[in-house]
LOZA-206336 format. One record per residue (C-alpha): residue number from 1; residue in one letter; x, y, z. Coordinates in Angstrom, 3 decimals, padded with zeros to 6 digits, always signed. Layout:
<k=NUM; r=A; c1=X; c2=Y; c3=Z>
...
END
This chain:
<k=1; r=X; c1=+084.660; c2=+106.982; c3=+100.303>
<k=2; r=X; c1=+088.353; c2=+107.064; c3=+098.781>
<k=3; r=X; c1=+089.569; c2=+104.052; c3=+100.913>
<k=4; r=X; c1=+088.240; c2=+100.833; c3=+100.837>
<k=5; r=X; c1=+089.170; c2=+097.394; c3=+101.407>
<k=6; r=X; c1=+090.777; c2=+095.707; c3=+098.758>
<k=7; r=X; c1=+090.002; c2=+092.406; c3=+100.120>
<k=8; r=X; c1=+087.627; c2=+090.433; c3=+103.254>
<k=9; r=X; c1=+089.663; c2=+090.977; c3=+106.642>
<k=10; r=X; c1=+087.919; c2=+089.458; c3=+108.481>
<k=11; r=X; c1=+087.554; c2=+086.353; c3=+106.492>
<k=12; r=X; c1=+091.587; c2=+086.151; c3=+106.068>
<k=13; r=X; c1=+092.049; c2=+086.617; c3=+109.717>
<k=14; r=X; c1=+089.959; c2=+083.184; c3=+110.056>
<k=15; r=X; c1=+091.951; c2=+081.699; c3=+107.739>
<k=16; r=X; c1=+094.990; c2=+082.425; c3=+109.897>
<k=17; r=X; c1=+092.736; c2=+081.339; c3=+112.741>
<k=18; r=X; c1=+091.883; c2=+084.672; c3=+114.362>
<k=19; r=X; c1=+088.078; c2=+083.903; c3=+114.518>
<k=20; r=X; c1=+085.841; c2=+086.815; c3=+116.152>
<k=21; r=X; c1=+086.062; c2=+085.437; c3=+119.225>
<k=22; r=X; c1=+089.307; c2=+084.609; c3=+119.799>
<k=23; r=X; c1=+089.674; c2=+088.426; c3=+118.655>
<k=24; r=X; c1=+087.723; c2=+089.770; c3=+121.227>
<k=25; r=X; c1=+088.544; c2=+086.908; c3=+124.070>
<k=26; r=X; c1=+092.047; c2=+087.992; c3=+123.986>
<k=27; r=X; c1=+091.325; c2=+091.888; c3=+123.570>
<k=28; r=X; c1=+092.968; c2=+091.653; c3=+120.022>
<k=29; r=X; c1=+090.508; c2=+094.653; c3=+119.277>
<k=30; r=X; c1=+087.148; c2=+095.586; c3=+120.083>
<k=31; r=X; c1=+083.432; c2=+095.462; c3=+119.360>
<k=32; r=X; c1=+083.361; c2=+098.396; c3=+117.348>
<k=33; r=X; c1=+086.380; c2=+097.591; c3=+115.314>
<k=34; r=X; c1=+085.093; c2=+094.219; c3=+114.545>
<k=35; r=X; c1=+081.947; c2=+095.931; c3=+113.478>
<k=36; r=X; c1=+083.536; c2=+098.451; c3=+111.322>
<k=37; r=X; c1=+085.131; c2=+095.897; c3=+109.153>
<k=38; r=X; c1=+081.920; c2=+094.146; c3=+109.109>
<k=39; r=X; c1=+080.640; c2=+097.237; c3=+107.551>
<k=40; r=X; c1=+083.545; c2=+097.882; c3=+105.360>
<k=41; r=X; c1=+084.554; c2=+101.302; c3=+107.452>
<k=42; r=X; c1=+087.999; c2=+102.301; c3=+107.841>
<k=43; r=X; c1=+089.561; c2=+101.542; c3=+110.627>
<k=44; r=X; c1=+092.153; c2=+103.450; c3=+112.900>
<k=45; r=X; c1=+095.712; c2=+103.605; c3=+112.104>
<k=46; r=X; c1=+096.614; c2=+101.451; c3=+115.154>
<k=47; r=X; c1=+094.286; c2=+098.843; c3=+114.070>
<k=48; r=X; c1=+095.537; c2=+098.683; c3=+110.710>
<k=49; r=X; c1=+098.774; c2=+097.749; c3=+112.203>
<k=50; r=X; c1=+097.535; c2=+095.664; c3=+114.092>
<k=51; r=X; c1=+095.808; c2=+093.712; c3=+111.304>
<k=52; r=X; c1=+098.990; c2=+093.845; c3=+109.383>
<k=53; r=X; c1=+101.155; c2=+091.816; c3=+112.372>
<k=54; r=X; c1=+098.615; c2=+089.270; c3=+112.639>
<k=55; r=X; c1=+098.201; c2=+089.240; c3=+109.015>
<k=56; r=X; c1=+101.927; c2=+089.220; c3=+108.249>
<k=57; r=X; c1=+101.188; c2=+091.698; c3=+105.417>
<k=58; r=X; c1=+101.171; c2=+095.504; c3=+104.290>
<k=59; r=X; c1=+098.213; c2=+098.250; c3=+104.536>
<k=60; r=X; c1=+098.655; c2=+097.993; c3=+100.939>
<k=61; r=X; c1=+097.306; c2=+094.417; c3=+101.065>
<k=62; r=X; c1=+094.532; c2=+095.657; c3=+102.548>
<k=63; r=X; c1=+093.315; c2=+098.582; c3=+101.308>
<k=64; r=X; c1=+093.214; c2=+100.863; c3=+098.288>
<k=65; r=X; c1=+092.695; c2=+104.380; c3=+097.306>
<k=66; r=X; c1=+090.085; c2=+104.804; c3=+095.009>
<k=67; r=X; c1=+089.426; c2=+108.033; c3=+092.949>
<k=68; r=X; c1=+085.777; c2=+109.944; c3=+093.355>
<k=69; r=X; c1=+084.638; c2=+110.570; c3=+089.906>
<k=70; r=X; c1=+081.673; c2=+112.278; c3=+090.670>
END
């Protein structure tokens, strides 16, 4: 995978206290969002934004591109 996070999102949207369920309880994002970035999947382009309001940062802050060297 060429993207990946750079750091934990979902443990810096605690920090800014966005915990899971607040997240879901005010239909921040879904389920399966929530799960991706538990799994370290990408996640939409909408979401991203999203993460970056709440976050008060760039996708950059977020995620990388790293190169396949197989």
């Amino acid at each position: 995978m060429p993207m990946q996070y750079k750091v934990d999102v979902l443990a810096m949207l605690k920090e800014t206290g966005y915990n899971t369920n607040k997240i879901r309880k005010e239909k921040i994002m879904g389920e399966a969002m929530l799960q991706k970035l538990r799994s370290g999947q990408m996640v939409s382009w909408a979401t991203l934004e999203t993460l970056c309001l709440l976050l008060d940062c760039q996708p950059g802050d977020l995620i990388e591109f790293v190169k396949n060297t197989e």
